[in-house]
C-alpha positions in Angstrom: -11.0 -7.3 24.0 -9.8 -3.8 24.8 -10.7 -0.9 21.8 -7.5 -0.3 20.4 -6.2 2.9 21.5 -5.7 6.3 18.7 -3.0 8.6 20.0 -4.0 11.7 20.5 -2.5 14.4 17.9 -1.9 17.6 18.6 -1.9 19.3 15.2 -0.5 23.0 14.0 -1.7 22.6 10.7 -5.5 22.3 9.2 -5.9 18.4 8.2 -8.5 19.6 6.0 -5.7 21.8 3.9 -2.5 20.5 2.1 0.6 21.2 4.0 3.6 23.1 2.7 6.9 20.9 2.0 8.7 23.2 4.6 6.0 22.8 7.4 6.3 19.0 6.4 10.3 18.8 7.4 9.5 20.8 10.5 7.0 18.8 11.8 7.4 15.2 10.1 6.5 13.2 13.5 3.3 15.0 13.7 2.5 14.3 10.4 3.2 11.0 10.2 1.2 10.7 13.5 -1.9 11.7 11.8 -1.3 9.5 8.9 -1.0 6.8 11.2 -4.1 7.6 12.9 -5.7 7.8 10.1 -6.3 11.3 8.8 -5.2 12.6 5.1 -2.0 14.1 5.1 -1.4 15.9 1.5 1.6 17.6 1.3 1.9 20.0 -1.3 4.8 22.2 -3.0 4.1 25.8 -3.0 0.2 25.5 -4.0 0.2 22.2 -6.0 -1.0 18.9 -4.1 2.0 16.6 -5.3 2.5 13.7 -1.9 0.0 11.8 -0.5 1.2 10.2 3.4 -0.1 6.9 4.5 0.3 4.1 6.8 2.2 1.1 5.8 -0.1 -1.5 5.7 1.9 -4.5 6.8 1.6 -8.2 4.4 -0.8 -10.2 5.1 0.7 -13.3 6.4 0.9 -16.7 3.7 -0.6 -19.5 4.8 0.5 -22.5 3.0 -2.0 -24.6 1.6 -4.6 -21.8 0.9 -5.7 -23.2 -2.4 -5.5 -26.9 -2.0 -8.3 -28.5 -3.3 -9.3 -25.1 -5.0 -7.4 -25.7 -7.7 -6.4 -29.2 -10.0 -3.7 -30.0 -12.3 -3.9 -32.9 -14.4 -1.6 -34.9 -16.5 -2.1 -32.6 -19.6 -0.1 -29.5 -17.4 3.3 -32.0 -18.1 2.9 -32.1 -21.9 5.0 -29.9 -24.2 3.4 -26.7 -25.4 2.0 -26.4 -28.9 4.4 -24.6 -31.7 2.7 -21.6 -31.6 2.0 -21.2 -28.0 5.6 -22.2 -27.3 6.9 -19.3 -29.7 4.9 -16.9 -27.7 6.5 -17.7 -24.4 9.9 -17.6 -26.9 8.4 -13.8 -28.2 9.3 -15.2 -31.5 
């Protein structure tokens, strides 16, 4: 299996220093490049930190059946709950 290959980013900013919210908008691809390959991106308005950027980590896929014989359900899940359980559910 082949390593997975990191783009190479060519940065005008310090990675190591928040960027500005106008250097952000001017160079948004390169930013989101380096998030992507995974450095910290803070962006920052004026001198205040206020945006992390990060990947999107995609879902992880569902595979049905995960649980099955993890978990049990016997007869007593079909009975009706007790009065004061069932006004709880009811926020009574």
């Amino acid at each position: 299996m082949a390593p997975k290959h990191t783009p190479t980013v060519k940065r005008s900013f310090d990675a190591t220093k928040p960027v500005t919210i106008h250097d952000a908008k001017t160079h948004l691809s390169r930013l989101v490049a380096a998030a992507e390959a995974g450095e910290e991106v803070i962006i920052a308005r004026g001198a205040k930190p206020v945006v992390r950027l990060v990947p999107v980590t995609p879902p992880r896929k569902r595979v049905f059946g995960a649980f099955k014989g993890l978990i049990s359900i016997d007869d007593r899940f079909f009975e009706p709950l007790p009065d004061d359980e069932l006004a709880l559910w009811e926020g009574k």
